[in-house]
N, C-alpha and C positions, 0 to 999 in steps of 0.2 A: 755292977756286972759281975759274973760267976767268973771265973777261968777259964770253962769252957767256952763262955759266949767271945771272951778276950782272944780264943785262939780261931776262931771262924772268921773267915773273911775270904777277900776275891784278890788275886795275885795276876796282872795281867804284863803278857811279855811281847811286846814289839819289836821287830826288825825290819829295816826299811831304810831306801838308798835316800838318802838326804838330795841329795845332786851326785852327779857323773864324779866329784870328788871325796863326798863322804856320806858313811853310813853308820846309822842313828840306831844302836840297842838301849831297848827303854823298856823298867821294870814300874811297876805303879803296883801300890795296894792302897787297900782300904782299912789298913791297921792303927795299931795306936800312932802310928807314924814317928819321926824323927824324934831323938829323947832331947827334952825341957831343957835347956841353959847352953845343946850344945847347936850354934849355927851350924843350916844346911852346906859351908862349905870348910864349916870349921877344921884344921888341919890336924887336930890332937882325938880326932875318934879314936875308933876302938880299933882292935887289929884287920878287924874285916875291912875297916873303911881305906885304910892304910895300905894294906895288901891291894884293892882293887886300884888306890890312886896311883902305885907303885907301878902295877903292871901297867895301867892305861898308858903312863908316862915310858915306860921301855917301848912302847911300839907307836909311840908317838901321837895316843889318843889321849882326848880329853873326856875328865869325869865329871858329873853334876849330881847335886843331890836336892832336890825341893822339898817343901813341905805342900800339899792339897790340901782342899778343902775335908777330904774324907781319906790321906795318911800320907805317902810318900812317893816320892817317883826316884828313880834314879835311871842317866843318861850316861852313856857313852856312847862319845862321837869319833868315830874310823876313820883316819886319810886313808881312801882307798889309790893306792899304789899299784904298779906292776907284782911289785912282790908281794906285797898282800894279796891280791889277783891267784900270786902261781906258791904261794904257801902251803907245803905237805902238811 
């Protein structure tokens, strides 16, 4: 594959109340997906992966990352609270 074909693909983005307690933002592509040697929940990524697992945990969500069939998905899951609710 060229470069350009490596940078073409489909990025889809979900959001959706899981139940009356939590809600579900979920990223999927269809790219080269998650890099070789490191597990989907591995804790030594890179800064981006660190920074999202950072914030998840300050507001008390959790983060996931898979591998597909055709690249990656990544999940976070919300406790939806009053104050999440009335959040400026």
């Amino acid at each position: 594959m060229t470069p350009d074909e490596l940078k073409r693909g489909t990025m889809r983005v979900n959001c959706a109340r899981e139940s009356d307690e939590v809600l579900v933002l979920s990223v999927e592509d269809d790219g080269a997906g998650l890099v070789d040697g490191v597990a989907p929940t591995h804790k030594g990524g890179g800064f981006g992966m660190k920074m999202i697992e950072g914030l998840a945990t300050q507001i008390g969500a959790r983060f996931e990352q898979t591998r597909t069939n055709l690249g990656s998905r990544s999940v976070v899951r919300l406790p939806i609270t009053t104050s999440t609710l009335s959040a400026k």
